[in-house]
C-alpha positions as CSV (number, residue, x, y, z in Angstrom):
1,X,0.0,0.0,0.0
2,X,0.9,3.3,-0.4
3,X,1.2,6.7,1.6
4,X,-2.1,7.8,0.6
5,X,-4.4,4.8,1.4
6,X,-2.0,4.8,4.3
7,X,-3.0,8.2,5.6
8,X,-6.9,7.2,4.8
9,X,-6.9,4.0,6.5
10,X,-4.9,6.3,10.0
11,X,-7.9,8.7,9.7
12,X,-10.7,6.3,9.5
13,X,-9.6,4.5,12.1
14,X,-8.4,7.5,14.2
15,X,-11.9,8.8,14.1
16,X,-13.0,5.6,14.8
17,X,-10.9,5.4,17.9
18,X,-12.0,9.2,19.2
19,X,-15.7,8.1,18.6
20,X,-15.2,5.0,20.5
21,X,-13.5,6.8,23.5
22,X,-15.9,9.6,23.9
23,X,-19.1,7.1,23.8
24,X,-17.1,5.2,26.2
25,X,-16.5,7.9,28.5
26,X,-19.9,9.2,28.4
27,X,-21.6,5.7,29.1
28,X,-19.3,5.4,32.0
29,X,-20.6,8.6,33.5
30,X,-23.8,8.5,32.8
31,X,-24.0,5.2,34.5
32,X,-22.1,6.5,37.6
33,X,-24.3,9.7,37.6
34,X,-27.1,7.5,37.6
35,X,-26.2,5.3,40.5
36,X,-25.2,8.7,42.6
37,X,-28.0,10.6,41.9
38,X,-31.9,9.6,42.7
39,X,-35.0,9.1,41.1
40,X,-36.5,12.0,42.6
41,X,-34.0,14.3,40.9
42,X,-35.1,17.0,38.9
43,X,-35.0,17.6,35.0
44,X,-32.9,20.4,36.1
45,X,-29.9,18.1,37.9
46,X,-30.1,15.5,34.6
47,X,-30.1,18.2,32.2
48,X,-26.9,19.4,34.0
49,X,-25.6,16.1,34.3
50,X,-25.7,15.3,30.9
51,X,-24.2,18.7,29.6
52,X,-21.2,18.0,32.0
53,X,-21.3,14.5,30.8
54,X,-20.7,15.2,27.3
55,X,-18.2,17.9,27.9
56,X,-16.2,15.9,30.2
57,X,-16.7,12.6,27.7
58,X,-15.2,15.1,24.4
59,X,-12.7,16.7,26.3
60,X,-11.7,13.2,28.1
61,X,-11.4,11.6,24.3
62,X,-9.8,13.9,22.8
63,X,-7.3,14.0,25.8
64,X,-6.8,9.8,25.5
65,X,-6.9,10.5,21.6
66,X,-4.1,12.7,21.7
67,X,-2.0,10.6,24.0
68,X,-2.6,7.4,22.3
69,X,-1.8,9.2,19.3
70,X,1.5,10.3,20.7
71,X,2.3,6.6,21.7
72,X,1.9,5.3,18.6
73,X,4.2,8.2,17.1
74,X,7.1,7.5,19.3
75,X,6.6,3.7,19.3
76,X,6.3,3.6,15.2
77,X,7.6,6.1,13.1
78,X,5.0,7.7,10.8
79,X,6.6,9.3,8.6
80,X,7.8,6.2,6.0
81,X,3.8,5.1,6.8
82,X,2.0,8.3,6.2
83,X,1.4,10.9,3.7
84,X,3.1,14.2,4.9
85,X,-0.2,15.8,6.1
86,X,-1.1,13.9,8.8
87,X,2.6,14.2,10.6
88,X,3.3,16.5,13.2
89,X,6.0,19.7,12.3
């Protein structure tokens, strides 16, 4: 293969992996918030609860994302593998 379908296949399955992590993250805390809070909490408190949620679940992924990312870069070079976009400067 060459460095183009290279670089396609990293970003399919990049995005993959971010979309993986942040449904991940946000299941996780949902399912904690859920077991905290109780059934007699407001549409207020869940409405807050899943705004924090989600922020915390993108910001969390994209964190992970980023240092898995790095990993990869220091364990495998990427630049024989990968068109000259997707490499860091």
């Amino acid at each position: 293969m060459n460095k183009t379908v290279n670089t396609i296949l990293f970003m399919v399955a990049a995005t993959l992996l971010n979309l993986i992590l942040i449904s991940l993250i946000f299941l996780v805390l949902i399912y904690l918030f859920s077991q905290i809070l109780s059934e007699e909490s407001g549409t207020h408190v869940v409405t807050i609860t899943y705004l924090f949620s989600i922020f915390v679940a993108v910001g969390g992924g994209f964190f992970l994302y980023h240092k898995i990312i790095g990993w990869i870069n220091k364990k495998w070079p990427m630049d024989r593998y990968l068109h000259s976009r997707v490499r860091e400067k």
